[in-house]
N, C-alpha and C positions, 0 to 999 in steps of 0.2 A: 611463569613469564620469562618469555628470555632476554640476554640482558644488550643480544645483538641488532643491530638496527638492518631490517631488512632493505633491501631492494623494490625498486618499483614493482618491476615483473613477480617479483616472489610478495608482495606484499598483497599487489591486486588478484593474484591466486587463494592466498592466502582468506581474502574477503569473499570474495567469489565460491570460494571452500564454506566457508560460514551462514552465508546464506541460504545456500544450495541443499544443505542436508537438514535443515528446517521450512522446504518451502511450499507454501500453501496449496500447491500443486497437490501435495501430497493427500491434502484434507479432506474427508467423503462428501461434501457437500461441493467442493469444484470438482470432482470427479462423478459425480452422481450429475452437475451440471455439464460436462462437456461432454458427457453421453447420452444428453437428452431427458435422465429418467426425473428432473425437478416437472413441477407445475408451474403455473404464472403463479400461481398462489405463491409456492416456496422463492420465487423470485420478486416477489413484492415484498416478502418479509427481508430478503436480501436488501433489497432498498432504502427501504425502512431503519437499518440498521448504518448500513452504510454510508448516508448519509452522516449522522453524525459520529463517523469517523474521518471521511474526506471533505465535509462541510467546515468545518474548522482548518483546514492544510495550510491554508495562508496565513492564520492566525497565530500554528504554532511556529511559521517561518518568520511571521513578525516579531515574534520574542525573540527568536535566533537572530533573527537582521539587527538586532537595538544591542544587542551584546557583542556581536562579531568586531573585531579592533578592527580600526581603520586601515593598517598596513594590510589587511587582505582583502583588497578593493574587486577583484572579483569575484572573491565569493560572495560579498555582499550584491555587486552587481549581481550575480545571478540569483539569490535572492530574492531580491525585491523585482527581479525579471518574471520569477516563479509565481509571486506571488501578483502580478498584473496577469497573466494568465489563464489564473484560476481565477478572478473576480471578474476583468472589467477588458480583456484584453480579446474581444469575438462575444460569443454568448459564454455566461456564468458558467461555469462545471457543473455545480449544484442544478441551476436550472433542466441542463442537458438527465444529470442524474434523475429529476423530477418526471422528467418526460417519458424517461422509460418507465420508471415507477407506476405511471399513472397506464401506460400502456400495458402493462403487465394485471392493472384494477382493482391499484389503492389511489390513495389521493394525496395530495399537496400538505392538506391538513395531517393525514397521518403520519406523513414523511418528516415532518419538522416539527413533530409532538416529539420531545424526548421519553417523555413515557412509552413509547414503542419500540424502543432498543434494549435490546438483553444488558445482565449484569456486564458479560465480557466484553461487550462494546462500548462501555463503559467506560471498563478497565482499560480497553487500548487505546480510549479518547483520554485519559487521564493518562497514562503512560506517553504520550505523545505530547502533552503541555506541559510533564516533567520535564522530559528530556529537551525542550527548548528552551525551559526556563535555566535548567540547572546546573545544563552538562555542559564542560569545556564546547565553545563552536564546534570545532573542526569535530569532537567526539558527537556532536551532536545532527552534524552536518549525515555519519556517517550512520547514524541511527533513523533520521530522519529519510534520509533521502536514497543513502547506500542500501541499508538493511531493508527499508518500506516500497521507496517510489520505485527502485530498479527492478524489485520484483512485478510491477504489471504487466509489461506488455507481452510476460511468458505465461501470465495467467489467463490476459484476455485475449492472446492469439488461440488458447484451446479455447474457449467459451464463444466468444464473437460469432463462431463460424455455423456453431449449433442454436442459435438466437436465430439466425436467418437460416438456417434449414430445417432444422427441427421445430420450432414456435412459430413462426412467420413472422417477425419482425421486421418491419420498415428499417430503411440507413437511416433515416431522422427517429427511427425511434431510438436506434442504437448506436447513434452520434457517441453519446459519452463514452463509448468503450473504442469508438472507431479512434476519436480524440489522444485517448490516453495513451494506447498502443506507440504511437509516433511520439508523442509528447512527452510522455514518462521514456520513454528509452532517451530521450536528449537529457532527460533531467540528468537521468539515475546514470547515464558517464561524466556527463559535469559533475556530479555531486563524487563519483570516485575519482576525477582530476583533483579536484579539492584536498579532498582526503587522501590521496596520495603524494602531494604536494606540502603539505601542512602536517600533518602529522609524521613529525621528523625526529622523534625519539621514538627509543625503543617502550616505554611508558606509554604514549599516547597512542600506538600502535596497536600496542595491548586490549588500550581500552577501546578502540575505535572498531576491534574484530569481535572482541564481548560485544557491545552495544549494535554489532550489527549481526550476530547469532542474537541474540534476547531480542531484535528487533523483529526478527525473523517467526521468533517461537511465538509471541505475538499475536501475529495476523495467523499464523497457523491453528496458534488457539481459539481467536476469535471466530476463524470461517469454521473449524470443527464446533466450535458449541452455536453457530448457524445450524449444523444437521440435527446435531442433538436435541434443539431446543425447538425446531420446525419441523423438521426430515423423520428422523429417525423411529418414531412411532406407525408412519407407512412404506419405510423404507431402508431396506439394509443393505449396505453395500459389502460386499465379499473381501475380505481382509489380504487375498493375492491382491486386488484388481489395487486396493491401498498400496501397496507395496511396490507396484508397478506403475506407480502416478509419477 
């Protein structure tokens, strides 16, 4: 760790650097997706899981908004902005998530059974109410929101576009990826204004570029043990085409 306080520009590289060479892009199950070669099957089980990773987001912004001090009145504002959005602010996220699901031909019932989510979805839903519970805000802001939310809309500009050319998916079926694309890119630079802002020693810098690579490895882990645990028995993807995600 070093012991100098960087700079805006060199700092949001710096983040930008840590996410980037952990990012789920890389993982053979978004990459076996944006070339088409998944089923609705293997996209239902994506659902299923998914859900209870992003079905909780507001919740673990609610532990982060009750701990954040009051002198950082917009982060809190955007907080509790985030979290009117995901619930109650248009249609549900969750709901929109269900839709696809059900379009893809599982159900309601199966989506919001926790016994349908692998161990590692698990572990990322747990990892994600530590880190709102436990971790400095701003460190957590930039775990939560830097290291996770910012990475969507580079995930699901590749995926979205093979939903509707490759599968035949309605826009209302694939509302919630159309949603997030636009909506998580507001989040995830608000959330590194934040973090830029606020984390103003060399220490919380530190920790704010760890917690947003381990945010990273993560979701990387979790969509890789998706192929593993679904995929990977009809399906193998070529270790260049990984490399070149």
């Amino acid at each position: 760790m070093t012991d100098k306080l960087m700079n805006r520009d060199e700092f949001r590289a710096a983040l930008e650097n840590a996410i980037k060479s952990q990012s789920a892009n890389k993982a053979p199950f978004s990459v076996a997706w944006a070339s088409g070669r998944l089923s609705r099957e293997h996209l239902a089980r994506w659902a299923e899981n998914h859900y209870h990773y992003v079905g909780p987001f507001a919740d673990y912004l609610g532990y982060l908004y009750a701990r954040t001090p009051h002198h950082m009145t917009e982060a809190k504002d955007f907080l509790l902005a985030n979290m009117y959005e995901e619930e109650i602010g248009g249609d549900r996220h969750t709901d929109l998530l269900i839709r696809f699901a059900e379009a893809c031909g599982t159900t309601r019932e199966r989506v919001v059974n926790p016994d349908n989510m692998s161990p590692t979805t698990r572990g990322l839903q747990a990892w994600c109410y530590a880190v709102a519970m436990r971790e400095d805000p701003v460190v957590a802001v930039a775990g939560l929101v830097v290291g996770l939310e910012s990475q969507v809309p580079s995930i699901y500009r590749k995926q979205t576009p093979t939903l509707r050319e490759k599968y035949g998916f309605t826009d209302e079926e694939v509302e919630f990826f159309d949603l997030h694309i636009v909506s998580d890119e507001i989040h995830g630079e608000r959330g590194y204004q934040i973090v830029l802002e606020h984390a103003n020693t060399p220490e919380l810098q530190a920790q704010c570029l760890r917690i947003c690579e381990i945010g990273a490895q993560m979701r990387l882990l979790y969509t890789t043990a998706l192929y593993h645990d679904y995929v990977a028995h009809e399906l193998q993807i070529p270790a260049e085409e990984l490399v070149a995600a």
